[in-house]
C-alpha positions as CSV (number, residue, x, y, z in Angstrom):
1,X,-16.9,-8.5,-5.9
2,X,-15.6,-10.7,-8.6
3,X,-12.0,-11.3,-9.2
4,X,-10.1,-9.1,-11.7
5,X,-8.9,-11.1,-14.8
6,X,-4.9,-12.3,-13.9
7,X,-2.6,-10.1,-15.6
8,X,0.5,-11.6,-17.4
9,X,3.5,-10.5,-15.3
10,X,5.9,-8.3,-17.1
11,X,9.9,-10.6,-17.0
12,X,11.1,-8.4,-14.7
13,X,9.4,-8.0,-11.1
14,X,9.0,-4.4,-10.0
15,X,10.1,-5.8,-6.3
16,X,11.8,-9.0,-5.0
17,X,12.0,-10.1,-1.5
18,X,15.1,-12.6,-1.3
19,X,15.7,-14.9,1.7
20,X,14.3,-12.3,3.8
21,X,15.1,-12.8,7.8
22,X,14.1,-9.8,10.7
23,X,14.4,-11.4,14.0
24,X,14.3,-9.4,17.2
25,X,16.4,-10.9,20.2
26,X,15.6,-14.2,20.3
27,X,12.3,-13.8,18.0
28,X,12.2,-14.7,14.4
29,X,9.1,-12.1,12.7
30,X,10.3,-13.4,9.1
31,X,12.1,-16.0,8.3
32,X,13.7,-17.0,4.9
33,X,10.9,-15.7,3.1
34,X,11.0,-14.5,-0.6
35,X,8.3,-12.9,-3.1
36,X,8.0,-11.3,-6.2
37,X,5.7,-8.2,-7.1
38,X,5.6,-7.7,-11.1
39,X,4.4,-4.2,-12.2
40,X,0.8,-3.7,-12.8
41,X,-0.3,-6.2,-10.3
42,X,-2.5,-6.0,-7.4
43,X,-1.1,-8.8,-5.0
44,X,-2.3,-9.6,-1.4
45,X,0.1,-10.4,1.8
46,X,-2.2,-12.4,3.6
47,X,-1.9,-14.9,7.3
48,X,-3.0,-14.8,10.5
49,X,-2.1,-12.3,12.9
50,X,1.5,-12.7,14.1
51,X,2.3,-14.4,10.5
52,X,5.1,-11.7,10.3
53,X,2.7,-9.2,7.5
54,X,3.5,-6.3,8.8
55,X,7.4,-6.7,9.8
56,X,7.6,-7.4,6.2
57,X,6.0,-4.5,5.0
58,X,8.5,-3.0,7.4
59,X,11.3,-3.6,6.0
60,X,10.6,-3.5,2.3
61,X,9.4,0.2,3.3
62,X,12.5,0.9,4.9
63,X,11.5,0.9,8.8
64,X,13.2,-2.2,10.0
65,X,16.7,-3.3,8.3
66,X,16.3,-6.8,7.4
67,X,18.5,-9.0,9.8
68,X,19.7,-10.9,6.6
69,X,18.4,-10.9,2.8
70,X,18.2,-8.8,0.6
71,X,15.2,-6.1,-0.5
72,X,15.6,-5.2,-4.5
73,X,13.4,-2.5,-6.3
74,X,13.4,-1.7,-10.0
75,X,16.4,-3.8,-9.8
76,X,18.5,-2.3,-7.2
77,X,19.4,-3.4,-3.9
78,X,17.6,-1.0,-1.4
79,X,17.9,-3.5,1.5
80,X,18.0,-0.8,5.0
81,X,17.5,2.5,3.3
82,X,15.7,5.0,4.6
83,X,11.9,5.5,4.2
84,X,12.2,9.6,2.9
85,X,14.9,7.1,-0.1
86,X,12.3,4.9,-1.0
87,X,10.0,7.6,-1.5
88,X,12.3,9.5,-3.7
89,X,12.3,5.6,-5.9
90,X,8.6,5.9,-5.8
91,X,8.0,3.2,-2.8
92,X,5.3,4.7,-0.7
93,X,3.3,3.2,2.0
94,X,0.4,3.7,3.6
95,X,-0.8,2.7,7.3
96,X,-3.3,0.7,8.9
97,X,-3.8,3.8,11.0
98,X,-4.0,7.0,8.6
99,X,-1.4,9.6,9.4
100,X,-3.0,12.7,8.5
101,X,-2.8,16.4,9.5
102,X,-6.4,15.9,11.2
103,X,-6.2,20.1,11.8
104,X,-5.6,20.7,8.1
105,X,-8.1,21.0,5.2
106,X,-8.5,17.8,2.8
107,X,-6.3,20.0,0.1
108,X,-3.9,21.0,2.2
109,X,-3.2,17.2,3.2
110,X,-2.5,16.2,-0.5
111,X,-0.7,19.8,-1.1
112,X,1.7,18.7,1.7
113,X,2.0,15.2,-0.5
114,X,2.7,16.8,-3.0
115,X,6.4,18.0,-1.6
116,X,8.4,15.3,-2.8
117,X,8.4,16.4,-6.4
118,X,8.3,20.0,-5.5
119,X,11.6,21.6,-6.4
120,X,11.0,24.6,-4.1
121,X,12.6,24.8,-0.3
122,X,9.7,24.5,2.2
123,X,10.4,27.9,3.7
124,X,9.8,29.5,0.4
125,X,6.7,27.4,0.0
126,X,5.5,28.6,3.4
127,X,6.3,31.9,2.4
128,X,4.7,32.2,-0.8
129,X,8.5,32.9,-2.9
130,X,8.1,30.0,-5.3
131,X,4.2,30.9,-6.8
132,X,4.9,28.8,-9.8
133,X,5.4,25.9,-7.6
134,X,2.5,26.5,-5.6
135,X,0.6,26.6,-8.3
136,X,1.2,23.5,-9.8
137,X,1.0,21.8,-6.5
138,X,-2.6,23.3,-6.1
139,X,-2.8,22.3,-9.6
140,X,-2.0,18.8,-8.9
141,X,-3.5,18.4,-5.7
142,X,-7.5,19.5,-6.9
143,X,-6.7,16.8,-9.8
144,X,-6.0,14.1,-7.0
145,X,-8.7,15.0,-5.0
146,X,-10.9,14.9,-8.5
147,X,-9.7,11.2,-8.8
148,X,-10.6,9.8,-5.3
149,X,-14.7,12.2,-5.7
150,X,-13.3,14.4,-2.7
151,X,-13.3,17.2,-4.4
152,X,-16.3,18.6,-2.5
153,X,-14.6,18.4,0.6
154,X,-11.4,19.7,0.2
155,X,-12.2,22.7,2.2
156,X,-13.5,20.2,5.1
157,X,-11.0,19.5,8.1
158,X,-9.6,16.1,7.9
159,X,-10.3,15.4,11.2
160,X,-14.2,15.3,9.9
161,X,-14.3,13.1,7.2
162,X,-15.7,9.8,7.9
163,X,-13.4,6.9,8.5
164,X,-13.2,5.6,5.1
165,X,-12.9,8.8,3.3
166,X,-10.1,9.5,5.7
167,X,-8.6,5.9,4.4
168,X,-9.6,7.4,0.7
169,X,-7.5,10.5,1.9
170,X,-4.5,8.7,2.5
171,X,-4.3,6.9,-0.6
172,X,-4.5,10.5,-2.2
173,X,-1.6,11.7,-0.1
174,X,0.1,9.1,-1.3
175,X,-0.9,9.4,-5.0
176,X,0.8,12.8,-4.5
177,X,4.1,11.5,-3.7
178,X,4.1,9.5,-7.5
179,X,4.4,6.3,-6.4
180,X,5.4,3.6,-9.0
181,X,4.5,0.9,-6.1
182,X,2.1,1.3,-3.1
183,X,1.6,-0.9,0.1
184,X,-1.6,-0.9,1.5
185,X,-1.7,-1.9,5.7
186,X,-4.9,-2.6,5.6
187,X,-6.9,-0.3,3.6
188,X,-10.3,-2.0,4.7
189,X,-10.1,-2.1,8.1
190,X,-13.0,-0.5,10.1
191,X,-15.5,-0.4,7.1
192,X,-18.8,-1.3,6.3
193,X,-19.6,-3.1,3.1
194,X,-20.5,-0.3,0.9
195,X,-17.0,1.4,2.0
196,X,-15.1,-1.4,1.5
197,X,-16.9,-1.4,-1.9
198,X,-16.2,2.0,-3.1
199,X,-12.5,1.5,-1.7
200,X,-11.7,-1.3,-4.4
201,X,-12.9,0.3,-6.4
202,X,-10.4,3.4,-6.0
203,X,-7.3,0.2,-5.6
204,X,-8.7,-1.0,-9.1
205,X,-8.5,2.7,-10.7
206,X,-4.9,3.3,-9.1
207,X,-3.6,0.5,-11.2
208,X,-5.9,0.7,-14.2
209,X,-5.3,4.7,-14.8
210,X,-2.6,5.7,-12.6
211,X,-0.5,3.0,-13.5
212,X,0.5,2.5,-9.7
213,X,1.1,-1.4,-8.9
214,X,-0.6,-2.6,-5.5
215,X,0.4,-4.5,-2.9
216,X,-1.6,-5.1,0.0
217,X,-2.4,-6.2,3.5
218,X,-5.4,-7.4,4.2
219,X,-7.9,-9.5,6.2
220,X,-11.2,-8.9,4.8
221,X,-10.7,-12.6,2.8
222,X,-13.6,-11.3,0.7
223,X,-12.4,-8.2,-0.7
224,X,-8.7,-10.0,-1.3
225,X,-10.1,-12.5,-3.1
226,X,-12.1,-10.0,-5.6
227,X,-9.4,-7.5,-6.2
228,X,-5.8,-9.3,-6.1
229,X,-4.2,-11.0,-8.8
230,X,-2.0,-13.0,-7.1
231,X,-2.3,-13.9,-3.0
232,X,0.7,-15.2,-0.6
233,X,0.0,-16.8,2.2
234,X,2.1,-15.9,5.2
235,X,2.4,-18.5,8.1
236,X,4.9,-18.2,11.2
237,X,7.2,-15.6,9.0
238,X,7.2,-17.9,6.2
239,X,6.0,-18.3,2.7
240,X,2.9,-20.4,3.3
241,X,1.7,-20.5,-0.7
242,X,1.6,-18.2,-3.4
243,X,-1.4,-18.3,-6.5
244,X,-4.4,-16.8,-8.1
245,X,-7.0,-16.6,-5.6
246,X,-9.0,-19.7,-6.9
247,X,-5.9,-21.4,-5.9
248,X,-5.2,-20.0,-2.9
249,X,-9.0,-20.7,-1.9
250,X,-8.1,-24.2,-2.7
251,X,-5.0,-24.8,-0.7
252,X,-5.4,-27.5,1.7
253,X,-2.5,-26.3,4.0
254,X,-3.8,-22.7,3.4
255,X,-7.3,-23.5,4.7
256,X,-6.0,-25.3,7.4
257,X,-3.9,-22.4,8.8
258,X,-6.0,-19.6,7.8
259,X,-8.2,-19.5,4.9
260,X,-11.0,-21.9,6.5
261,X,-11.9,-19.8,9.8
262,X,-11.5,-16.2,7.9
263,X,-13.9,-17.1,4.9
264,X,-16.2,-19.0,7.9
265,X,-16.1,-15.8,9.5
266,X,-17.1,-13.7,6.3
């Protein structure tokens, strides 16, 4: 994969992490660390394990209040709100481990994604009282499944789709919350080459035609450095370095940390 041409970064970010601490007990996961996101991006959160990723993620999605600092989205201070809030702002995130209704069909996965926008109750939903909104969900939901080619299996069972159209699933159920800015936990994880392919592909097309800016964690160094704009570099909860991947490749500090033994190991 070849990198994606940088972007110019809009004035305003679409999210900034300020002075950001979590510590639990006597354990510091993130320490004074800050970041900007600017709209239309695709930018990577990368470090070795324990670098303090994923309590980040945390807390910017709303799972963990930050200890001290401040979490500010589309301008507004949304440091400890609640996840089911952040949706509502268009902040949705996805999981390393998918969370879908494995017993339910791949449309009625991203019909269920589809609630936050519906205006209906979900007991008239279930019950069939609002058709109009029904409808338009179904409406919305076959277009979704259109985008991500899963269209021929929205009648199969979640549970037996293949790992990374399962991953490919979960972005849809996302897409059908409208999110204005998506984290990714690891949206690679577990694939082979030709998945990991055809899922940057979908990351690209989320941006490019759905408007929808990235962020991501990742570790498959390969696929970060073809599809992000901009990388930081996590390292003991801190802000390691922050650049285009070229100079992120090029870090001394970086390589020595991280960046050496991970590209080795690709």
């Amino acid at each position: 994969m070849t990198p994606t041409t940088p972007m110019t970064p809009a004035e305003q970010p679409i999210l900034q992490v300020r002075d950001l601490v979590r510590a639990f007990g006597g354990i510091v996961a993130v320490d004074n660390f800050s970041l900007d996101v600017y709209p239309g991006t695709i930018h990577g959160l990368i470090g070795p394990n324990g670098a303090g990723k994923t309590t980040t993620f945390n807390v910017i999605s709303g799972f963990y209040a930050p200890s001290s600092g401040k979490v500010i989205y589309l301008g507004e201070d949304i440091s400890g709100r609640d996840t089911s809030a952040l949706a509502e702002l268009g902040l949705i995130r996805t999981f390393q481990g998918t969370t879908l209704f494995h017993q339910l069909s791949v449309l009625d996965n991203v019909r269920l994604g589809c609630h936050r926008s519906a205006k209906a109750g979900v007991v008239s939903r279930i019950l069939g009282r609002d058709r109009a909104t029904e409808d338009a969900a179904d409406e919305k939901a076959s277009g979704i499944l259109q985008f991500f080619a899963l269209q021929h299996l929205a009648e199969e069972l979640a549970a037996n789709l293949p790992h990374g159209y399962q991953r490919a699933l979960g972005m849809a159920v996302a897409l059908a919350a409208d999110p204005k800015l998506m984290l990714l936990d690891e949206p690679f994880t577990g694939m082979n080459p030709e998945e990991t392919k055809r899922m940057a592909k979908l990351v690209r097309r989320l941006r490019d035609e759905q408007g929808v800016t990235v962020m991501l964690i990742e570790h498959d160094m390969q696929a970060v450095m073809g599809l992000c704009e901009i990388i930081t570099v996590m390292n003991f909860g801190t802000r390691l370095a922050e650049g285009t991947p070229d100079e992120v490749r090029a870090n001394p500090a970086v390589i020595e940390a991280y960046l050496g033994s991970a590209v080795d190991a690709a």
